[in-house]
Structures are given as structure tokens and as C-alpha cells.
MARZALUM-162164 format. One record per atom (N, C-alpha, C): x negated, y negated, z; residue in three letters. Coordinates in steps of 0.1 Angstrom, whole numbers, plus 2048, in hexadecimal, padded with zeros to 3 digits. Example, Ala and Ser with C-alpha at 12.3 -4.5 7.8 and 13.67 -1.06 7.14 Angstrom:
# MARZALUM-162164
<atom x="77C" y="839" z="84E" rest="ALA"/>
<atom x="785" y="82D" z="84E" rest="ALA"/>
<atom x="77C" y="821" z="84E" rest="ALA"/>
<atom x="780" y="816" z="847" rest="SER"/>
<atom x="777" y="80B" z="847" rest="SER"/>
<atom x="77F" y="800" z="84F" rest="SER"/>
This chain:
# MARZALUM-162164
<atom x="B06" y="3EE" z="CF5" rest="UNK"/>
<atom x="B07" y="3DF" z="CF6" rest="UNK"/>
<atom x="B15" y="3DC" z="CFB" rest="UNK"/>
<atom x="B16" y="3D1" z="D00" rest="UNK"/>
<atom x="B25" y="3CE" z="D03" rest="UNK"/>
<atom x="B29" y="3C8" z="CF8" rest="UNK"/>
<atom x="B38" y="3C6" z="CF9" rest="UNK"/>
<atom x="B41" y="3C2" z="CEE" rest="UNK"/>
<atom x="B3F" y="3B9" z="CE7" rest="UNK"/>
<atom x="B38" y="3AF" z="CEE" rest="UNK"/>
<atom x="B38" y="3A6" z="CE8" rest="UNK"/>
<atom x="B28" y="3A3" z="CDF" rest="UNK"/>
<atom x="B20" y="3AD" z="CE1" rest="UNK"/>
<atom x="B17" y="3B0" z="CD5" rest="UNK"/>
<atom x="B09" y="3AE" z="CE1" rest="UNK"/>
<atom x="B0A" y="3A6" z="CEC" rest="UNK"/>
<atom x="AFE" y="3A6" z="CF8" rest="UNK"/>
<atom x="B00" y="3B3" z="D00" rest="UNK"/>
<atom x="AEE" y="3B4" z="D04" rest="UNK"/>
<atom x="AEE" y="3C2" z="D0B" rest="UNK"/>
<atom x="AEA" y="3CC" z="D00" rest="UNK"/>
<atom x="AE5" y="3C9" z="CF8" rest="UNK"/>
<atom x="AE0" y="3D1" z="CEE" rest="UNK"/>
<atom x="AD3" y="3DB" z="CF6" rest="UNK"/>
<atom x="AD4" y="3EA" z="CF2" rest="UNK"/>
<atom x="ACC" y="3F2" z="CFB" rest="UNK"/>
<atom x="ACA" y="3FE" z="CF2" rest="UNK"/>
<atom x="ABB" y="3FB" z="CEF" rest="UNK"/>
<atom x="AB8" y="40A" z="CE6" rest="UNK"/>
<atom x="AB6" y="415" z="CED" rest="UNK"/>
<atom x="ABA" y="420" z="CEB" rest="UNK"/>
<atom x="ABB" y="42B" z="CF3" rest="UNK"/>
<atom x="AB4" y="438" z="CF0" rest="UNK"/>
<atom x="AB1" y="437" z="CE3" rest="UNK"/>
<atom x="AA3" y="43D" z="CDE" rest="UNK"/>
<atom x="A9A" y="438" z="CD5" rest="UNK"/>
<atom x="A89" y="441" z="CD8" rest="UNK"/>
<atom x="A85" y="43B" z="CD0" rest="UNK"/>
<atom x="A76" y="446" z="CC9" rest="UNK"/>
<atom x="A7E" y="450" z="CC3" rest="UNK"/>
<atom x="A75" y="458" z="CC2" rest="UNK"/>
<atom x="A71" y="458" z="CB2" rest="UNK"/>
<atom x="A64" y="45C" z="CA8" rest="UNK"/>
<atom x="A5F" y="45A" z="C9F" rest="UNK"/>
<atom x="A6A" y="45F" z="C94" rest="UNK"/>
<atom x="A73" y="46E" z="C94" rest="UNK"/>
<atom x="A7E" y="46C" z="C8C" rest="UNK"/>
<atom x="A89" y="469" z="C8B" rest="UNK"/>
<atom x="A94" y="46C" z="C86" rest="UNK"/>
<atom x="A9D" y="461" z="C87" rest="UNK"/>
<atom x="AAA" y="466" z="C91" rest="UNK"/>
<atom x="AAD" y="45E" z="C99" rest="UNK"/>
<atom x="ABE" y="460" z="CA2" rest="UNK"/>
<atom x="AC9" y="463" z="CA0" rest="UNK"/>
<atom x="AD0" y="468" z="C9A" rest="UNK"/>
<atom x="ADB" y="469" z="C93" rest="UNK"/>
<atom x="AEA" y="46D" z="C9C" rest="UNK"/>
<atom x="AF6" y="46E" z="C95" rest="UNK"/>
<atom x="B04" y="46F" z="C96" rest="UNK"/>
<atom x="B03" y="470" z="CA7" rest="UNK"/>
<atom x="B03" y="466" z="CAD" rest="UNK"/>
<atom x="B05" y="464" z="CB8" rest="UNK"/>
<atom x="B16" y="464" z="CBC" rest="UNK"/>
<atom x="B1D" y="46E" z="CC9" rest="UNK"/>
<atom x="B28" y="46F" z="CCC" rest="UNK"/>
<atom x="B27" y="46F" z="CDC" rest="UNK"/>
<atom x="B31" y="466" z="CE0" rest="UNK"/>
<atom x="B35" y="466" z="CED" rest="UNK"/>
<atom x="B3E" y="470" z="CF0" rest="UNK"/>
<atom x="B3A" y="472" z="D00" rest="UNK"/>
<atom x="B41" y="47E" z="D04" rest="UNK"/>
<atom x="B51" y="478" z="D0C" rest="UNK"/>
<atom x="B5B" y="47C" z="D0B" rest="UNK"/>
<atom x="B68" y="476" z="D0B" rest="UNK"/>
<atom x="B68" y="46D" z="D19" rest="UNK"/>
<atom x="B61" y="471" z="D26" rest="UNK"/>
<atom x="B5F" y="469" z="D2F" rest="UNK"/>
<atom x="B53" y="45D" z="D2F" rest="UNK"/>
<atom x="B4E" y="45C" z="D20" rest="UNK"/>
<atom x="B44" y="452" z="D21" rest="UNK"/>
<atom x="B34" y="451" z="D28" rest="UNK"/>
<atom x="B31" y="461" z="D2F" rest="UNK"/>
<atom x="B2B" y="463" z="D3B" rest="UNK"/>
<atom x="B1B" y="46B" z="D33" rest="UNK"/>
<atom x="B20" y="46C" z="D27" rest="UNK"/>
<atom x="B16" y="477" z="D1D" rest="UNK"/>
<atom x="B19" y="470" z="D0E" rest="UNK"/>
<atom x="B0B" y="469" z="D09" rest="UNK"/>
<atom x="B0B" y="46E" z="CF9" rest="UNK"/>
<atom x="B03" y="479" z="CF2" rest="UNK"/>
<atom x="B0B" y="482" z="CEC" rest="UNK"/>
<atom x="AFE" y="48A" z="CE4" rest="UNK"/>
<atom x="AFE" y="485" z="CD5" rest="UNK"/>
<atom x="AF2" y="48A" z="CD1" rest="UNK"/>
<atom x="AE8" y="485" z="CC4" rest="UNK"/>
<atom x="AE2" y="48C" z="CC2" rest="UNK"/>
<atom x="ADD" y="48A" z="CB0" rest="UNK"/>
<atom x="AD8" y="492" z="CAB" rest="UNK"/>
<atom x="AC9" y="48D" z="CAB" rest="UNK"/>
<atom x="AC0" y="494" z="CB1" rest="UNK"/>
<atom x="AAE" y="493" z="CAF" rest="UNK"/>
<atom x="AA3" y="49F" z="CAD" rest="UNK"/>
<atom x="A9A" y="49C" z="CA7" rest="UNK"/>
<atom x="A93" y="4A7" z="C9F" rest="UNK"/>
<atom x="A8A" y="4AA" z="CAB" rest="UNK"/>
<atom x="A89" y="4B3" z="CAD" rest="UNK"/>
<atom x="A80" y="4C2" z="CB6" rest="UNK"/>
<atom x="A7E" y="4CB" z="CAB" rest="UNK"/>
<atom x="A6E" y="4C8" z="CAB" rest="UNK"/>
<atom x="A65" y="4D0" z="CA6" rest="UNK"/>
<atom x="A68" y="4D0" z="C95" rest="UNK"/>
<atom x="A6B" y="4C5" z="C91" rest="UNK"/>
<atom x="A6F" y="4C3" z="C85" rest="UNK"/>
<atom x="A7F" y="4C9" z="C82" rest="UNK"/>
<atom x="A83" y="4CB" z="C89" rest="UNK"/>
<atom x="A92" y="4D2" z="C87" rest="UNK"/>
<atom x="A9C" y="4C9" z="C90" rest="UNK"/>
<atom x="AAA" y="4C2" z="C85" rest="UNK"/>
<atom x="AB2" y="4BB" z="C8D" rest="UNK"/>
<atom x="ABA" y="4C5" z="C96" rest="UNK"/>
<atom x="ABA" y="4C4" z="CA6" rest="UNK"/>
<atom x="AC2" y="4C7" z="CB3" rest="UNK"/>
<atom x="ACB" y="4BC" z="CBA" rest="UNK"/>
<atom x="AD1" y="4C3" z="CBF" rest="UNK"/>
<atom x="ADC" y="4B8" z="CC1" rest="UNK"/>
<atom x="AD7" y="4B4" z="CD4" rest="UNK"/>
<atom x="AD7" y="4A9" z="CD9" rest="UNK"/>
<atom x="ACE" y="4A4" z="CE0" rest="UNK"/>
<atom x="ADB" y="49C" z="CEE" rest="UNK"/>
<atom x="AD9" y="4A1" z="CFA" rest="UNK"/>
<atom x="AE5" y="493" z="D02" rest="UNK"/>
<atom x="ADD" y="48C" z="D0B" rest="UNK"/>
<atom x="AE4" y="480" z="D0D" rest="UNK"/>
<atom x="ADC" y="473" z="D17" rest="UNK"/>
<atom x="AEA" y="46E" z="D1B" rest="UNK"/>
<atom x="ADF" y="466" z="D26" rest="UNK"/>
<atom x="AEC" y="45F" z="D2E" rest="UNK"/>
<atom x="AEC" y="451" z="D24" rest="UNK"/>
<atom x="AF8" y="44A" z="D27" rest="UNK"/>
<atom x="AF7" y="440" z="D1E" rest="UNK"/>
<atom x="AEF" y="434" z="D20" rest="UNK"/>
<atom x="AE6" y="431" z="D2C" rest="UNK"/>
<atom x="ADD" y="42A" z="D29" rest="UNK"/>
<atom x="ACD" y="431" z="D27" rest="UNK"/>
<atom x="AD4" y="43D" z="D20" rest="UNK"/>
<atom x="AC4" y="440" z="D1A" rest="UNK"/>
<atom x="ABE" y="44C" z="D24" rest="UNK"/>
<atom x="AC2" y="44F" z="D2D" rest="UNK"/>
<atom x="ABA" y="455" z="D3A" rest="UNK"/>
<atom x="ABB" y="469" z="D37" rest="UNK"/>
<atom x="AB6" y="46E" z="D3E" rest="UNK"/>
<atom x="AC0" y="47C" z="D3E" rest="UNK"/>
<atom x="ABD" y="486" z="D2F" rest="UNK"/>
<atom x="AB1" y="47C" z="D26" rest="UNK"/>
<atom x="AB3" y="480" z="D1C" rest="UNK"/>
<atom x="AAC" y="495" z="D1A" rest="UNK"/>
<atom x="ABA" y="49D" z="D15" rest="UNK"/>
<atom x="AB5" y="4A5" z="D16" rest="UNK"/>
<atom x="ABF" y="4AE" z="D07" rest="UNK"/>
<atom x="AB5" y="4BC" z="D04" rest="UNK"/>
<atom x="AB4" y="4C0" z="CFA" rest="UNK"/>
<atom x="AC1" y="4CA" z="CFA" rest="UNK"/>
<atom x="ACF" y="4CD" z="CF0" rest="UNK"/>
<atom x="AD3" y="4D6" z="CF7" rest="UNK"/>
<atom x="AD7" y="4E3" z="CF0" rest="UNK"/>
<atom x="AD0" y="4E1" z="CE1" rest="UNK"/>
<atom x="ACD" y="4EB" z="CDB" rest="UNK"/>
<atom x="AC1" y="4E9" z="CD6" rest="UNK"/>
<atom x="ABD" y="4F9" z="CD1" rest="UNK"/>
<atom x="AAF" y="4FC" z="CCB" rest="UNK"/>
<atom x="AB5" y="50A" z="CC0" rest="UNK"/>
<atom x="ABC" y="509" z="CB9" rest="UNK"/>
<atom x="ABC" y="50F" z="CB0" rest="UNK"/>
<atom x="AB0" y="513" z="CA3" rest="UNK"/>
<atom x="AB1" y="51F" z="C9E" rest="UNK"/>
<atom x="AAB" y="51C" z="C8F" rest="UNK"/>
<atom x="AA8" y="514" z="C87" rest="UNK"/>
<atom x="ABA" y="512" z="C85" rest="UNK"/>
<atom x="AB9" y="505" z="C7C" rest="UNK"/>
<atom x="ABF" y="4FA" z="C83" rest="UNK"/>
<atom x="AC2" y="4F2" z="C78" rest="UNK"/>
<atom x="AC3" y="4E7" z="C7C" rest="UNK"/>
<atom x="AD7" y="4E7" z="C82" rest="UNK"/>
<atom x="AD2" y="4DC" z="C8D" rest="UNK"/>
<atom x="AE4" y="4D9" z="C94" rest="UNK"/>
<atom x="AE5" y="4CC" z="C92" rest="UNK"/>
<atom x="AF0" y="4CB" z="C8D" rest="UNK"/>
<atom x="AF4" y="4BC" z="C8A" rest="UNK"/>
<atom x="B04" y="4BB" z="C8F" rest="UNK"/>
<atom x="B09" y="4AC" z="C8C" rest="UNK"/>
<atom x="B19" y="4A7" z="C90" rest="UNK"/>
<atom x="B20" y="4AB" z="C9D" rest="UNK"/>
<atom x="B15" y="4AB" z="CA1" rest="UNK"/>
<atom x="B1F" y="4A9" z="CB3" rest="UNK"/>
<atom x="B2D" y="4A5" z="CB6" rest="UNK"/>
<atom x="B38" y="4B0" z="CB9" rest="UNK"/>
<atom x="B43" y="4A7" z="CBE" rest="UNK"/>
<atom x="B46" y="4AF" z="CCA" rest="UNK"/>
<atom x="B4A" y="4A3" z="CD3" rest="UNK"/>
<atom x="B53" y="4A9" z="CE2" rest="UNK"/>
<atom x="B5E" y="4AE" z="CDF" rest="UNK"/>
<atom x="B61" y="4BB" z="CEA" rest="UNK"/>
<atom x="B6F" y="4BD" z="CED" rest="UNK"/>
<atom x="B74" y="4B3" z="CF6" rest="UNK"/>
<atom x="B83" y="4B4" z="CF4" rest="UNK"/>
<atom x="B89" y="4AB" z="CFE" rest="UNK"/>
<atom x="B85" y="4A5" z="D09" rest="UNK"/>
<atom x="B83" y="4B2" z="D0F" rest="UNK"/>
<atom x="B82" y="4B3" z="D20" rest="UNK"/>
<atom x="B74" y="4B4" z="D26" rest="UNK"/>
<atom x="B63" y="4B3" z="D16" rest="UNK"/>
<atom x="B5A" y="4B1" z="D18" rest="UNK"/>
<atom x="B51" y="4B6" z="D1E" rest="UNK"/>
<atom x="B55" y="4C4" z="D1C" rest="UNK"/>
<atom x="B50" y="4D4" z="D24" rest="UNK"/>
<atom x="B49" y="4D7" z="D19" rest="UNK"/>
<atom x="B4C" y="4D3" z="D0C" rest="UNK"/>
<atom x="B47" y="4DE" z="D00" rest="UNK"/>
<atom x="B43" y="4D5" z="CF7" rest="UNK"/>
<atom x="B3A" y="4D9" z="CED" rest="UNK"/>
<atom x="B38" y="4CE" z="CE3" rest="UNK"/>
<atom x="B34" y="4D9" z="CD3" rest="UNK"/>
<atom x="B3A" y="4D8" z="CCE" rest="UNK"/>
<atom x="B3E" y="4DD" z="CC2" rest="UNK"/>
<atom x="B33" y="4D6" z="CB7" rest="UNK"/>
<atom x="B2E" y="4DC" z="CAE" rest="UNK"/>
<atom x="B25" y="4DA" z="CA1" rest="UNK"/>
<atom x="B22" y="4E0" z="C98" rest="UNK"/>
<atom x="B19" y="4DA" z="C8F" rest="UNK"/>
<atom x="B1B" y="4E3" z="C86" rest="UNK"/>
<atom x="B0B" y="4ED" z="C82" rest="UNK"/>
<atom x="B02" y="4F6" z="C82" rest="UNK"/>
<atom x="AFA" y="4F5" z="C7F" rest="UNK"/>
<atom x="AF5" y="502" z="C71" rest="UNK"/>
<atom x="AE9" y="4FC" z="C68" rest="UNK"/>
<atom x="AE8" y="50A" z="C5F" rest="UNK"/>
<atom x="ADD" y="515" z="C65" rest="UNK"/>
<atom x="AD9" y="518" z="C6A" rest="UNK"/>
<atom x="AD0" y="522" z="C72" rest="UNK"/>
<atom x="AD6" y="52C" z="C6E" rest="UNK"/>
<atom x="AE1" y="530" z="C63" rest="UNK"/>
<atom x="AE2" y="53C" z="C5A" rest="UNK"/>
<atom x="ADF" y="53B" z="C4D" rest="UNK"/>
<atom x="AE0" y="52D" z="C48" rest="UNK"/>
<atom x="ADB" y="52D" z="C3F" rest="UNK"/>
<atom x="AEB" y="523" z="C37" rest="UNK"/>
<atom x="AF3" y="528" z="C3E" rest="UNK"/>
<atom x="B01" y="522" z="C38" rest="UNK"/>
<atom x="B02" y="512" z="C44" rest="UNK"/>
<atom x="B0B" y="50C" z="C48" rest="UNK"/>
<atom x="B0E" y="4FF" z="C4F" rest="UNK"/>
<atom x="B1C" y="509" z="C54" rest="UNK"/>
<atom x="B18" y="50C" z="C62" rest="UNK"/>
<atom x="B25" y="515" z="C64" rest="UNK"/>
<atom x="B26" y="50A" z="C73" rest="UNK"/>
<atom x="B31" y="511" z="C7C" rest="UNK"/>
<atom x="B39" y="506" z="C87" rest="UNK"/>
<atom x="B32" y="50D" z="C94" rest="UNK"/>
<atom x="B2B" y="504" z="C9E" rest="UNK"/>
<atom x="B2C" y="511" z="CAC" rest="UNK"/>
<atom x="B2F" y="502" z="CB6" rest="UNK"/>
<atom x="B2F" y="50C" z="CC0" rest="UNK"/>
<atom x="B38" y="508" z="CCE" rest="UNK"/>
<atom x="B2A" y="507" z="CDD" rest="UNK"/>
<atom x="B2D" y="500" z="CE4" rest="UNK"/>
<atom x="B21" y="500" z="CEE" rest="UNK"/>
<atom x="B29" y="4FA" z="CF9" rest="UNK"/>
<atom x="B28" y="502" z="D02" rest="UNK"/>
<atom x="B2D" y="4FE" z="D12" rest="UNK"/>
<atom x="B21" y="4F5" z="D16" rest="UNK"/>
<atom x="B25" y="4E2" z="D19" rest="UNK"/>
<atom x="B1A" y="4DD" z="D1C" rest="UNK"/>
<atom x="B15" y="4DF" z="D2A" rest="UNK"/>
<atom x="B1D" y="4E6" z="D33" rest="UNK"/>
<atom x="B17" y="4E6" z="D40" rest="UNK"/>
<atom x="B11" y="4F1" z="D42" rest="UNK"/>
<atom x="B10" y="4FC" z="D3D" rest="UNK"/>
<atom x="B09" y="508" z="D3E" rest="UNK"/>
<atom x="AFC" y="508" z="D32" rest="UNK"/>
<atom x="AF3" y="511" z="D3A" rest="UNK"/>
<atom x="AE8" y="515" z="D30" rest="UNK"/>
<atom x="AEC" y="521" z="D29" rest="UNK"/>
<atom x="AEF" y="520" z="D1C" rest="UNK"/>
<atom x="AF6" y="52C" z="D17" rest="UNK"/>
<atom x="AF3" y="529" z="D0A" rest="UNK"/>
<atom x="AF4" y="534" z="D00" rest="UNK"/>
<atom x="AF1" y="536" z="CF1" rest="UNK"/>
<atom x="AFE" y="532" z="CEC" rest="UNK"/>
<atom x="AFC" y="526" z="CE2" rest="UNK"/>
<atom x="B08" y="520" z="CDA" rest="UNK"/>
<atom x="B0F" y="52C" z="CD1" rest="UNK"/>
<atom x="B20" y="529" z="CD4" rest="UNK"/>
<atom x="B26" y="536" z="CD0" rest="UNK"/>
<atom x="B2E" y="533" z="CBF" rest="UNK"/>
<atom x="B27" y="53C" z="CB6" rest="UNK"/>
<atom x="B2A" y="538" z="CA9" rest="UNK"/>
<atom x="B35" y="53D" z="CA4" rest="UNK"/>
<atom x="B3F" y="532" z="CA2" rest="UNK"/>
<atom x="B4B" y="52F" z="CA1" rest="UNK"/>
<atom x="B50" y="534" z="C90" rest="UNK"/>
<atom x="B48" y="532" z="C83" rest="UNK"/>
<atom x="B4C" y="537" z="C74" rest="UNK"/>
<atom x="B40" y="541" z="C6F" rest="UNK"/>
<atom x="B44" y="541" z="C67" rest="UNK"/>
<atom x="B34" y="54B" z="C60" rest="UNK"/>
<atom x="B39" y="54D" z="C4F" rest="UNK"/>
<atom x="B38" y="541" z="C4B" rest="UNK"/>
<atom x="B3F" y="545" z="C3C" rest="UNK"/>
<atom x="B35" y="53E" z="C31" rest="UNK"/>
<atom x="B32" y="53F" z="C27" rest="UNK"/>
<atom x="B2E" y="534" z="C1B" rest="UNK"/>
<atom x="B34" y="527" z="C1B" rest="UNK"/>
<atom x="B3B" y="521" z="C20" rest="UNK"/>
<atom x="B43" y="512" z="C21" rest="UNK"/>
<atom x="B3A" y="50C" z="C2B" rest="UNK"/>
<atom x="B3B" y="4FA" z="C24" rest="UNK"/>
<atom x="B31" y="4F6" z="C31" rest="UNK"/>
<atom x="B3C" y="4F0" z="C3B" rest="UNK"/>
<atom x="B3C" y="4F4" z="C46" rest="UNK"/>
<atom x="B46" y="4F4" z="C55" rest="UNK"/>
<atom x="B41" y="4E3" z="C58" rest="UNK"/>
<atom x="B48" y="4DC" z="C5D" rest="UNK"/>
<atom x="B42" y="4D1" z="C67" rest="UNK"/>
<atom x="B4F" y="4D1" z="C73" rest="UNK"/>
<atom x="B4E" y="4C9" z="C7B" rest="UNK"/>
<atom x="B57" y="4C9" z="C86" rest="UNK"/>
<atom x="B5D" y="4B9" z="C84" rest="UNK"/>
């Protein structure tokens, strides 16, 4: 929406729920969290909704999407061990997200 509260524009609209939505530092990418196949993945779109695509498929579940600076990587957190540990994902490449902790503490970014 614009600032001033006009231009309201829902950007999804799927049967579970949308969550911790983050913009990417250039404004050009939000990722979010949406359920695939009953499991929260972390999900990016252009910001008027378009583009929408999946960009993990973990075990378990990925949650709390945050950009790096420079918007190459996007960091999260997911339990697919069983613990809430930290991994790393190059968003421009098709590559296996690289797990950053591996401890009993729950990690978030």
C-alpha cells in the first residue's frame, strides 16, 4: 500500500496462513513463510504478488526469513533435525541450503 494507507494490495491468498514476510534490501523480492504440503517453506514473490515461487522444500519446517545485506543470501531458521538450527541459501542458485548450527538451542536469525 502506499504511505498513506491507499493502494492496498493483497498479495496472497492461499487456504493456510502467510507469515514473517521480509523484504529484500533492494525492495525487488519479498520472501514468506507458506505451507507446502502441510510443512511451513519459506516462499519469494515480486512485490506485487507475481513471480510467486517456492525456495525451499525441506523436511521440516523453514521459518524467519532474513536478507543479507547485499541480497544474494537469505538466512533461516529451520527444525528438519529435529532441533531449530540456522541455514544459509544462495537465492540465485539452485542449491541445497547450507546448515550453518547443529546444537540443542533454538537458533533464529
Amino acid at each position: 500500500m502506499n504511505v498513506d494507507g491507499s493502494g492496498l494490495l493483497r498479495l496472497t491468498a492461499t487456504p493456510g496462513p502467510d507469515t514473517a514476510p521480509a523484504w529484500s534490501p533492494d525492495s525487488g523480492t519479498v520472501a514468506f513463510v507458506a505451507l507446502a504440503e502441510d510443512v511451513e517453506q519459506i516462499f519469494l514473490m515480486h512485490p506485487d504478488g507475481t513471480a510467486r515461487h517456492q525456495l525451499t522444500a525441506l523436511p521440516g519446517g523453514s521459518r524467519w526469513p532474513s536478507w543479507s545485506p547485499d541480497g544474494a543470501r537469505l538466512a533461516f531458521v529451520s527444525d528438519r533435525g529435529g532441533d531449530f538450527d540456522l541455514y544459509v541459501v544462495d537465492v540465485g542458485r539452485l542449491q541445497a541450503p547450507q546448515q550453518l548450527t547443529a546444537d540443542v538451542y533454538r537458533n533464529s536469525p
